[in-house]
TORSEBA-466606 format. One record per residue (C-alpha): residue number from 1; residue in one letter; z, y, x. Coordinates in nm, 2 decimals. Last residue first. Layout:
// residues N
NUM  a  Z  Y  X .
...
// end
This chain:
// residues 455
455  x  3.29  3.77  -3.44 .
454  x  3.11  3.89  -3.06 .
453  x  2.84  3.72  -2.96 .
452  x  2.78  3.42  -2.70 .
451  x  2.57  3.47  -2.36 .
450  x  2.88  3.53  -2.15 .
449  x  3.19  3.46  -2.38 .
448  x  3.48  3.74  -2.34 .
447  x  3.81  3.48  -2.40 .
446  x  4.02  3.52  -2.69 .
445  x  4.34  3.51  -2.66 .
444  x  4.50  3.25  -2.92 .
443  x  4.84  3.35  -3.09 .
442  x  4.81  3.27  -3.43 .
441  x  4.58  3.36  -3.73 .
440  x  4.20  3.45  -3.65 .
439  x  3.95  3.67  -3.81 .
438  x  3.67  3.70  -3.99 .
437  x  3.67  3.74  -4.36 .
436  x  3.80  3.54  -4.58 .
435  x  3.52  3.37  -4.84 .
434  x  3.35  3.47  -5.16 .
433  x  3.63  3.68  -5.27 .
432  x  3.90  3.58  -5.48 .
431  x  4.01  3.79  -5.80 .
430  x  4.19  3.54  -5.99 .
429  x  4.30  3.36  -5.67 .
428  x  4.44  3.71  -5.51 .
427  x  4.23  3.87  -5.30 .
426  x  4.16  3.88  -4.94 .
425  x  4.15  4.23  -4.78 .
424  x  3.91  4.37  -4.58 .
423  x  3.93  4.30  -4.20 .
422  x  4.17  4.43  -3.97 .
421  x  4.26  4.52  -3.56 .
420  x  4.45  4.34  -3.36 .
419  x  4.39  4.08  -3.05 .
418  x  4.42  3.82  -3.26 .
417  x  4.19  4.02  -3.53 .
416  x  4.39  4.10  -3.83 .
415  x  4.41  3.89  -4.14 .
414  x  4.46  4.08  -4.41 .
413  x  4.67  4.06  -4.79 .
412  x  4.65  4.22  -5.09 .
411  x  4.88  4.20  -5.38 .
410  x  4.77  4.07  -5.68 .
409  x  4.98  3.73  -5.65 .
408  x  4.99  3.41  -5.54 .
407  x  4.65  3.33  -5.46 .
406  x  4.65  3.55  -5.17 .
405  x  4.99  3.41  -5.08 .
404  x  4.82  3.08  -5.00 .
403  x  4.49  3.24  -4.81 .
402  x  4.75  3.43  -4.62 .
401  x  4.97  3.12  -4.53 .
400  x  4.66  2.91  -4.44 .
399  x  4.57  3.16  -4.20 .
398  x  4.89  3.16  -4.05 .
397  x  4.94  2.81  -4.03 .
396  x  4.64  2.76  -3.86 .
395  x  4.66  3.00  -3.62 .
394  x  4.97  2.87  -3.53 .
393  x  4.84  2.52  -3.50 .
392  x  4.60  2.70  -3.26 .
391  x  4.82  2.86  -3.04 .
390  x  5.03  2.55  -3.02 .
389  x  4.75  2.34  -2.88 .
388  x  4.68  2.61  -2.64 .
387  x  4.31  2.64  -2.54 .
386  x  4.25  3.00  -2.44 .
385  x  4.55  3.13  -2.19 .
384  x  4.68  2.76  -2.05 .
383  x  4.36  2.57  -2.06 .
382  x  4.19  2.85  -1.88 .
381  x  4.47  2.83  -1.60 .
380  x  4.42  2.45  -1.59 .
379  x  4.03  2.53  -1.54 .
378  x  4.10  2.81  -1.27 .
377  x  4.36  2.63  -1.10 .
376  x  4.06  2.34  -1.06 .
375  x  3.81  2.57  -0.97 .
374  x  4.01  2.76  -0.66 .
373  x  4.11  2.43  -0.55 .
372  x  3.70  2.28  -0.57 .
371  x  3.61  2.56  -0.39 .
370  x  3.89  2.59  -0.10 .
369  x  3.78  2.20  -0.05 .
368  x  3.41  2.29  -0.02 .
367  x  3.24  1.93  0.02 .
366  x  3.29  1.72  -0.33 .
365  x  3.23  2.03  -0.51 .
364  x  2.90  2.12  -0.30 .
363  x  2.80  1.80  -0.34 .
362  x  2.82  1.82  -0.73 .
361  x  2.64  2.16  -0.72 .
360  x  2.33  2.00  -0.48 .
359  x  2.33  1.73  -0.74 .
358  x  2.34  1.94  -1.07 .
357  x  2.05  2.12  -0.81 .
356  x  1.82  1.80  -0.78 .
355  x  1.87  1.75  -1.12 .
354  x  1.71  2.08  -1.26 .
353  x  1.71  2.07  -1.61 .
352  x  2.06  2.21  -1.76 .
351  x  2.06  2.47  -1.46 .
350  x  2.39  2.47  -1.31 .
349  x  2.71  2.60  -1.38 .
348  x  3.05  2.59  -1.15 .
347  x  3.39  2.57  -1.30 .
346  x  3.69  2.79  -1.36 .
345  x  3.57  3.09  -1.16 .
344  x  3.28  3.01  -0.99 .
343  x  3.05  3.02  -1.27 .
342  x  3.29  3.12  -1.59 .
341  x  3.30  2.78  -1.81 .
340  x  3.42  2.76  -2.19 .
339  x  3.17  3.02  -2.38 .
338  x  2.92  2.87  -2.08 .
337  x  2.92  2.55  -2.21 .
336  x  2.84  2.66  -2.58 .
335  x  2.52  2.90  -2.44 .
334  x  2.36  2.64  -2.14 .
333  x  2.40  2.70  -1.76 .
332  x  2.50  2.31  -1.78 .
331  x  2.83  2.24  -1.64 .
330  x  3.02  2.09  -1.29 .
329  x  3.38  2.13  -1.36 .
328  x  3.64  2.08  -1.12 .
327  x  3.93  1.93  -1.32 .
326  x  4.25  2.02  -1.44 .
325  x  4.35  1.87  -1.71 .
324  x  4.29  2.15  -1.95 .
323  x  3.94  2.20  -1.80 .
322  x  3.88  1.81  -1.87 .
321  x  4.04  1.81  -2.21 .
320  x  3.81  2.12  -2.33 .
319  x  3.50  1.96  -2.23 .
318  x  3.60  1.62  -2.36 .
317  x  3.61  1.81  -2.69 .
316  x  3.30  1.88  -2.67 .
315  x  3.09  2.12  -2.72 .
314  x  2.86  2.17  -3.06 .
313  x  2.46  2.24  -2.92 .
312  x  2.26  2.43  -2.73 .
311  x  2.17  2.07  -2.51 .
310  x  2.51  1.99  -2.29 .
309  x  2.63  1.86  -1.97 .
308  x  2.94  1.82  -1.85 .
307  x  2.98  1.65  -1.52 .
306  x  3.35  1.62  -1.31 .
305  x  3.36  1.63  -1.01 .
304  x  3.66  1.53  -0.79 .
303  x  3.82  1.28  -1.10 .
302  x  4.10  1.17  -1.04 .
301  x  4.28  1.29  -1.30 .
300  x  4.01  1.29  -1.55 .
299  x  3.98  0.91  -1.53 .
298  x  4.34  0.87  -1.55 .
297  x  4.29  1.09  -1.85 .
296  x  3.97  0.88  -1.98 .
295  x  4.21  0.56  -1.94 .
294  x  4.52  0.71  -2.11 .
293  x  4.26  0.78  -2.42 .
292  x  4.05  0.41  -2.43 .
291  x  3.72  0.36  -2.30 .
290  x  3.39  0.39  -2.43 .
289  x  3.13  0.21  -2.25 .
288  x  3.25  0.08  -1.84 .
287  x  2.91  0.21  -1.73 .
286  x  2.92  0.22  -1.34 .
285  x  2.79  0.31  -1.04 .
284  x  2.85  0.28  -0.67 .
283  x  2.83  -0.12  -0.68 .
282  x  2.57  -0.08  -0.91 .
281  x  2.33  0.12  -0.64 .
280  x  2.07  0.33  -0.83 .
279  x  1.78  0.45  -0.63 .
278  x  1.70  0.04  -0.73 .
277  x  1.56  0.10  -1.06 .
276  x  1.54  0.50  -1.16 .
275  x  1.31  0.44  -1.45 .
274  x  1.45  0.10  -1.56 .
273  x  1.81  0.26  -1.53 .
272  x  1.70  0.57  -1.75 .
271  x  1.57  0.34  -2.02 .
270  x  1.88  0.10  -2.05 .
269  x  2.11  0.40  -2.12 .
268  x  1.87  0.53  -2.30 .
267  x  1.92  0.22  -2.55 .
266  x  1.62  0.01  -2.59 .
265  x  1.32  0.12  -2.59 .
264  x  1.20  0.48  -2.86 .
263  x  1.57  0.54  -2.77 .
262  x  1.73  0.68  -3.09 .
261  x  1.69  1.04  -3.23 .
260  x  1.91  1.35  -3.23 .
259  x  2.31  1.31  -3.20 .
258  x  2.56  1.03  -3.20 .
257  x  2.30  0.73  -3.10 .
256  x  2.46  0.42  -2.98 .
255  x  2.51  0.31  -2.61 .
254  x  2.88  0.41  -2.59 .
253  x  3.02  0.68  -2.32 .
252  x  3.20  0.70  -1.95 .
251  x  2.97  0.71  -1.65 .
250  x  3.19  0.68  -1.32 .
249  x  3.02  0.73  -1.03 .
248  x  3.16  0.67  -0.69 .
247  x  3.04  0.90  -0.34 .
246  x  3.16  0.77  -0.03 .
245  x  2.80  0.77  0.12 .
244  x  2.73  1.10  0.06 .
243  x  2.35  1.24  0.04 .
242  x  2.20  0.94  -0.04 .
241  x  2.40  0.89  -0.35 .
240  x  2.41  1.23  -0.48 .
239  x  2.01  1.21  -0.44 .
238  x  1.99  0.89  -0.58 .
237  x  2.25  0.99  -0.91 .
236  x  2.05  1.35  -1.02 .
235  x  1.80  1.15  -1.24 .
234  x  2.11  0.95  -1.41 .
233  x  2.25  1.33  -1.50 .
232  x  1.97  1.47  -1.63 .
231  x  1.91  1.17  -1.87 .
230  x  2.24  1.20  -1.95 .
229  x  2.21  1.53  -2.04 .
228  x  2.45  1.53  -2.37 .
227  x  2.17  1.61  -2.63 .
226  x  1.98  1.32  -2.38 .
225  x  2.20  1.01  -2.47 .
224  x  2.51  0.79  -2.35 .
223  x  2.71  0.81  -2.60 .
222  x  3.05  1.00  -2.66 .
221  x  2.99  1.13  -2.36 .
220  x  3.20  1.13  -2.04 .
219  x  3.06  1.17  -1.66 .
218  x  3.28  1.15  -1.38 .
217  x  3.21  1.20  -0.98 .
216  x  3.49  1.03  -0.77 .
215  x  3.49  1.08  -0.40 .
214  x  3.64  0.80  -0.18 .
213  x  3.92  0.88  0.05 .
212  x  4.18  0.69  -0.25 .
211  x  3.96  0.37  -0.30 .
210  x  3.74  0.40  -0.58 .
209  x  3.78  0.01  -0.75 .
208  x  3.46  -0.08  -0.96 .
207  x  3.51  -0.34  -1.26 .
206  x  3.44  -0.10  -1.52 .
205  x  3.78  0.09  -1.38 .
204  x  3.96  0.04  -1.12 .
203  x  4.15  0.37  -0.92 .
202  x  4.31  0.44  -0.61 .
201  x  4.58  0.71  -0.55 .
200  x  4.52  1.04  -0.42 .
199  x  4.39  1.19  -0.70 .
198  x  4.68  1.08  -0.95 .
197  x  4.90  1.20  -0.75 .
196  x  4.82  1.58  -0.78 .
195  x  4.88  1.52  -1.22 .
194  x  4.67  1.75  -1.38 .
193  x  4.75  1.80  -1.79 .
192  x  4.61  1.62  -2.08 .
191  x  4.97  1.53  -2.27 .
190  x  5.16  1.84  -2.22 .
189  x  4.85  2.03  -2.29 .
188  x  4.76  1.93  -2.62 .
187  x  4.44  2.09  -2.70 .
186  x  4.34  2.38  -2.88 .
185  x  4.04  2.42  -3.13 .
184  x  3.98  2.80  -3.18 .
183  x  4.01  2.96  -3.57 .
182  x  3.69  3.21  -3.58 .
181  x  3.69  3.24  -3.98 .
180  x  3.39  3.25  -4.14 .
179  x  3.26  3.55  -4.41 .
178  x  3.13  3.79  -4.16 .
177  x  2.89  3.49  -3.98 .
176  x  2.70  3.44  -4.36 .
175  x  2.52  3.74  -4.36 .
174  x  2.43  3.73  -4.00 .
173  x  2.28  3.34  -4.08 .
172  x  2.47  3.12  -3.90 .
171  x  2.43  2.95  -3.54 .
170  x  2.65  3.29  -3.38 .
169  x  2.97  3.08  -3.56 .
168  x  2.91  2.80  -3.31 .
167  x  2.87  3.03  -3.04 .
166  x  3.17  3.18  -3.09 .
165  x  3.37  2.90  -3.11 .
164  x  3.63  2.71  -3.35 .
163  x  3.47  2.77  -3.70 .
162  x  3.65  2.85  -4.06 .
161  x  3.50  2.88  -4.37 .
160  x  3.70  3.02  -4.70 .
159  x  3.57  2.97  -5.07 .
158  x  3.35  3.13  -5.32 .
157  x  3.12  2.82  -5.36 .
156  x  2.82  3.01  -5.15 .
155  x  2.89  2.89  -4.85 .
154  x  2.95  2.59  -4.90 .
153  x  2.62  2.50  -5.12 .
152  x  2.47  2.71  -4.83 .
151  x  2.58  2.39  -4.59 .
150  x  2.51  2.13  -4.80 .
149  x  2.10  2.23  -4.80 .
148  x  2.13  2.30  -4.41 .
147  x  1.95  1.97  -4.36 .
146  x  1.68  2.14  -4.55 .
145  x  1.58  2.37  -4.24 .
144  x  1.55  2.05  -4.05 .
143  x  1.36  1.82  -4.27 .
142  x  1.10  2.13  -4.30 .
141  x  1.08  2.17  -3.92 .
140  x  0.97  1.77  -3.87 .
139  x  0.56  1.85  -3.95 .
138  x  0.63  2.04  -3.64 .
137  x  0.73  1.74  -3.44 .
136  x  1.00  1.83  -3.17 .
135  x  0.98  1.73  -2.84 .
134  x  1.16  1.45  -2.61 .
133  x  1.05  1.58  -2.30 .
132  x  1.04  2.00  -2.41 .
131  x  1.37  2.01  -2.43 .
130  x  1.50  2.31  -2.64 .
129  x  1.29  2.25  -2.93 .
128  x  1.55  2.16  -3.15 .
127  x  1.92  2.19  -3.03 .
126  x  1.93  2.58  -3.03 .
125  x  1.68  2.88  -2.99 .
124  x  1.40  2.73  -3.27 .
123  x  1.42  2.53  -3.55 .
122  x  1.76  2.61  -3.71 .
121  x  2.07  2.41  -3.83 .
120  x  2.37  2.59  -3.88 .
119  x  2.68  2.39  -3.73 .
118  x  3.02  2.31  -3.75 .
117  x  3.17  2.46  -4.08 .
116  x  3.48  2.39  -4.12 .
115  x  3.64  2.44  -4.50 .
114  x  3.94  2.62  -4.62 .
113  x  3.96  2.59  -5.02 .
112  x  4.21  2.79  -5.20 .
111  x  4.35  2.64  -5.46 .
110  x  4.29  2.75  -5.83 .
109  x  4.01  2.54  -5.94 .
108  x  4.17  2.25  -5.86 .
107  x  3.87  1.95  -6.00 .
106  x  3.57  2.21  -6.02 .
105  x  3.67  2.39  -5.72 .
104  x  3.68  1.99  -5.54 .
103  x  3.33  1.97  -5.64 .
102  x  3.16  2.08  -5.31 .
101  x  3.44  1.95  -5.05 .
100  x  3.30  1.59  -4.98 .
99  x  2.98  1.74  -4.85 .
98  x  2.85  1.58  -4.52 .
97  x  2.93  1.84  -4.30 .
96  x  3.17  2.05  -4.50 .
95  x  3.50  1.93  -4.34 .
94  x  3.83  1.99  -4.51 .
93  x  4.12  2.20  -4.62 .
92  x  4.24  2.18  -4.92 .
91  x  4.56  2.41  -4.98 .
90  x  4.88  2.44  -5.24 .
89  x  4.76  2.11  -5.38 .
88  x  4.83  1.93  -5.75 .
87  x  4.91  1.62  -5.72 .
86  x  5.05  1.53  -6.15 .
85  x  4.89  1.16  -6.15 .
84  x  4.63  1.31  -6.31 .
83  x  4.56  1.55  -6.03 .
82  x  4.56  1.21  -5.74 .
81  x  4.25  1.09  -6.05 .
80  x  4.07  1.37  -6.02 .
79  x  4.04  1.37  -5.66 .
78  x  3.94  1.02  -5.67 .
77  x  3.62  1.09  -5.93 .
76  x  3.61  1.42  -5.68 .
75  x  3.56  1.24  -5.36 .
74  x  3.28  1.01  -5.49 .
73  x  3.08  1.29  -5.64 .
72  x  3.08  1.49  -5.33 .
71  x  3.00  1.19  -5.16 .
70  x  2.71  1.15  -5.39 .
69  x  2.59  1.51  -5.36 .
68  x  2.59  1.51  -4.96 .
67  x  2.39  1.18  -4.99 .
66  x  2.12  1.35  -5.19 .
65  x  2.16  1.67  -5.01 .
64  x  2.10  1.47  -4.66 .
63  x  1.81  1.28  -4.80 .
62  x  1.62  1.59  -4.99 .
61  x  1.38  1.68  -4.74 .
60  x  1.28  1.29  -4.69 .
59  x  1.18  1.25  -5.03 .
58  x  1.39  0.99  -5.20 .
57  x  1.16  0.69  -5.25 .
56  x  1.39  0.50  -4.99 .
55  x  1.64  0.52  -5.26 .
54  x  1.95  0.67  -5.18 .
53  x  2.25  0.53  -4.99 .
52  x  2.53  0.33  -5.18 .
51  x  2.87  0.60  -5.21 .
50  x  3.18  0.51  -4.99 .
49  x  3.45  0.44  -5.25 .
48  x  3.73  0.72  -5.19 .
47  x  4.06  0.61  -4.99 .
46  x  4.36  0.81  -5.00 .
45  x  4.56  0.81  -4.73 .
44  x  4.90  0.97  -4.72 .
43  x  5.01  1.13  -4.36 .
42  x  5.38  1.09  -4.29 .
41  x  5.32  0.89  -3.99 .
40  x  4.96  0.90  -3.93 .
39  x  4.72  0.59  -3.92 .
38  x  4.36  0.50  -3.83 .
37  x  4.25  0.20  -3.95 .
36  x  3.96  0.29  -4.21 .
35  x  3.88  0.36  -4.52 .
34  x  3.65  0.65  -4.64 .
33  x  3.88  0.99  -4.67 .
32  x  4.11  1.18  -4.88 .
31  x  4.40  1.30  -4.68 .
30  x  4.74  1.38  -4.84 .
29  x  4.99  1.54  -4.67 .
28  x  5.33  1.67  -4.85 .
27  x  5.51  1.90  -4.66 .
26  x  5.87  1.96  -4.59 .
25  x  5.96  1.67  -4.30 .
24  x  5.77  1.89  -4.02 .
23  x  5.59  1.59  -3.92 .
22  x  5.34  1.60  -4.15 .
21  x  5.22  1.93  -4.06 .
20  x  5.25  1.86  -3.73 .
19  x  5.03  1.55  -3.79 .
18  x  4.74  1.68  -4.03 .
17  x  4.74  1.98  -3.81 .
16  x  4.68  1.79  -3.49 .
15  x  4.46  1.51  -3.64 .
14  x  4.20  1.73  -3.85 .
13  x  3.93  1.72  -3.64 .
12  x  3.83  1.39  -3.78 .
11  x  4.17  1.20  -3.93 .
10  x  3.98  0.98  -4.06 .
9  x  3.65  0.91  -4.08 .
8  x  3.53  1.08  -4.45 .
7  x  3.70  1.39  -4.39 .
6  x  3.97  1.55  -4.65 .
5  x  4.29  1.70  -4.60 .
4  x  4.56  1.83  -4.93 .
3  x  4.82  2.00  -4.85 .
2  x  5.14  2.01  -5.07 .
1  x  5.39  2.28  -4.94 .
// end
C-alpha cells in the first residue's frame, strides 16, 4: 500500500499511524510537510517550500484563505512532481486546518482523500464569547466566520472527513456533521501508564524537589494562557497554599501564544504573577516551560492532582495521557472535558470560573484517600475501554480499507457504527460521494458524552 501523509509540522497527529504503518515493512509512507527535525523510521519526508505571507494590504477576512491557498499551492507544485517521478498513492490522508489538502484532487484525482477536520469556528456557544474578561470585539465576528473559509473548501471537495470527539464534530454545521467520520484518538497505553512507585518516591523538577509525604498538584499546557485556564488556575494557588502547607505546584507549559490572543503585557504568565504577587510562594511553585516526554510522565506519575482546564475548545492530548496514566483528574465543568471526565467517577469537575472551588476540589483530592483511589482506577479504567491506541489504529485501517476498496470497484461498501448498525453506502471512485458517512472502523467503545451529541 502507498500512503501518502501531509501536515506542515511533522508528524502532527499523524505520528501513530504514520509509524505503524511504516513499520509494518509492506507500505510505502510518504509525508509531505515543511522542514523540520522530526524523524520516523520508514517514514519519507518530503519537504514543500513554506509559502511568503500576504501582503499587509490583504483584507483581514481573507488572511487565513489567502495563506490556506498558497500552501495549497505549495503542496501540490511538490505533489506533482513525487507523481512525475511515477508515486502514485492508494490514500492521502491529512490535516485540513491550514489547507495543504485542497489541490491534491486536482494532482491524484482518483485517490480517496481522508482529511481531519479539528474545528468549526462560530461566534457564539464555543471558544469566542465564552469569557467575558478577555471579550470578544463584535466588529471581530466577521474575521471569525471567515476563518472557516478553508474549511467548506474541504467540505465541499467530494472527499472524506474524519474527527476524534463528539464534541468536536457537534462544532459543524448539521449538514456537514453526517458526512465526517467519528475516528477517536488513542493513546499508547503501555508507555503512559500508572506506576504506584512513582508516587512514593521524590521528585526534582524546575529546580523544586517534592519530597515523597508532600502533595503534588500538576498543571500542563502547551502554553501557559487563558483558552487553557491558567488564569483560573494561578488565581486558585493562595488559597491551595494556605489551606495545606505540604502542597507543591508544578505548572508545566511554554510562554508563547497557541490559541486566542497574546498578553496585552508581557506573557500571561508574567501577568498573573504581578497580579497575585507574594500570595504566591516560589519555593512552592514552579514553571519549569515545556518539558520533555519521560519528564511529563514522571510528572504524571506523581502527580496527586492533576488540573485540566479548558475554554469550549479542542482537548488535549495531555487530557487523555493523564486519565491513561492514572491520575486524579481535577477538570473544568466545560463540554470537551466533560466528553472525557464523568464527576466522581474518573475525575472530579469544577466550575471553569470559580477558583476558590477548583481549590476546594483540589483539597478535596489531596484529602479523601478513598476519593482520589476510586478516581484514579476510574481514569486508568477509562483509558483501557475508550482510549486504546490499538483501537484506534484499527479504526484507522479499517476505514481506510473501505474508502480503498470503494475506489476499486462498483460494488458497495459500509462502514457500520462501532457498536453496529450502518450508514449508506460509499461508492466506488467514479461514483464517489461527497464524503463517508459517519461512522467508525475498529474496535473503540464509545463512551455516552454528558452535554455532547450523538454522531
Amino acid at each position: 500500500m502507498k500512503y501518502l501523509f501531509v501536515h506542515q509540522n511533522f508528524p502532527g497527529q499523524f505520528l501513530h499511524i504514520a509509524r505503524h504503518l511504516a513499520a509494518s515493512g509492506s507500505n510505502d509512507v510518504v509525508f509531505i510537510t515543511e522542514p523540520n527535525t522530526n524523524h520516523l523510521s520508514g517514514v519519507r519526508k518530503v519537504p514543500y517550500v513554506v509559502p511568503p505571507p500576504g501582503t499587509v494590504s490583504t483584507h483581514v477576512i481573507a488572511r487565513d484563505l489567502d495563506a490556506a491557498g498558497r500552501r495549497a499551492e505549495a503542496v501540490a507544485v511538490t505533489a506533482a512532481r513525487l507523481k512525475a517521478l511515477g508515486f502514485e498513492p492508494d490514500i492521502i490522508i491529512g490535516h485540513h486546518g491550514w489547507g495543504e489538502l485542497l489541490n491534491l484532487p486536482d494532482v491524484w484525482p482518483n485517490a480517496p482523500l481522508l482529511g481531519y477536520m479539528e474545528f468549526y469556528y462560530q461566534i457564539k456557544d464555543v471558544d469566542v464569547g465564552f469569557d467575558p474578561e478577555f471579550p470578544t470585539s463584535v466588529t471581530d465576528y466577521p474575521r471569525i466566520r471567515a476563518k472557516n473559509a478553508t474549511n467548506l473548501l474541504a467540505l465541499n471537495l467530494g472527499q472524506h472527513g474524519f474527527t476524534p470527539t463528539r464534541w468536536q464534530l457537534s462544532t459543524y454545521p448539521r449538514w456537514a456533521q453526517e458526512r465526517i467520520t467519528l475516528l477517536p484518538e488513542g493513546v499508547d497505553l503501555e508507555t503512559c501508564k500508572p506506576d504506584p512507585t512513582s508516587r512514593r518516591q521524590e521528585l526534582t523538577i524546575g529546580g523544586m524537589k517534592i519530597g515523597k509525604g508532600e502533595k503534588l498538584v500538576t498543571y500542563v499546557a502547551r502554553d501557559l494562557e487563558p483558552y487553557r485556564g491558567f488564569h483560573v488556575m494561578m488565581r486558585a494557588l493562595p488559597h491551595l497554599l494556605r489551606a495545606r502547607k505540604d502542597v507543591r505546584v508544578v505548572m508545566v507549559g511554554g510562554d508563547g501564544v497557541s490559541y486566542g490572543a497574546p498578553c496585552p503585557r508581557g506573557t500571561w504568565r508574567e501577568l498573573m504573577c504581578a497580579e497575585l504577587g507574594h500570595a504566591l510562594d516560589p519555593k512552592r511553585v514552579v514553571f519549569p516551560g515545556r518539558v520533555d516526554y519521560q519528564t511529563y510522565l514522571r510528572l504524571l506519575r506523581r502527580s496527586d492532582a492533576h488540573v485540566y482546564l479548558s475554554y469550549p475548545f479542542v482537548a488535549s492530548w495531555s487530557l487523555r495521557e493523564s486519565l491513561a496514566a492514572g491520575c486524579a483528574v481535577v477538570g473544568s465543568d466545560t463540554p470537551p472535558v466533560r466528553e472525557f471526565v464523568e464527576d466522581g467517577g474518573n475525575g472530579v469537575l469544577t466550575p471553569f470560573f470559580d477558583s476558590k472551588g477548583l481549590a476546594r476540589r483540589i483539597q478535596q483530592v489531596l484529602e479523601d484517600a478513598a476519593l482520589s483511589r476510586r478516581l484514579r482506577e476510574g481514569a486508568r479504567k477509562y483509558a483501557e475501554r475508550h482510549l486504546s491506541l490499538g483501537d484506534t489504529l484499527k479504526g484507522y485501517e479499517s476505514l481506510v480499507g473501505r474508502l480503498i476498496a470503494g475506489g476499486d470497484s462498483e460494488r458497495r461498501i459500509e462502514l457500520g457504527h462501532v457498536n453496529g448498525g450502518s450508514h449508506p453506502p460509499v461508492r466506488s471512485r467514479r461514483a464517489r460521494p461527497r464524503f463517508a458517512p459517519a461512522a467508525v472502523g475498529g474496535g473503540l467503545v464509545l463512551p455516552n458524552a454528558r452535554g455532547a451529541p450523538s454522531p
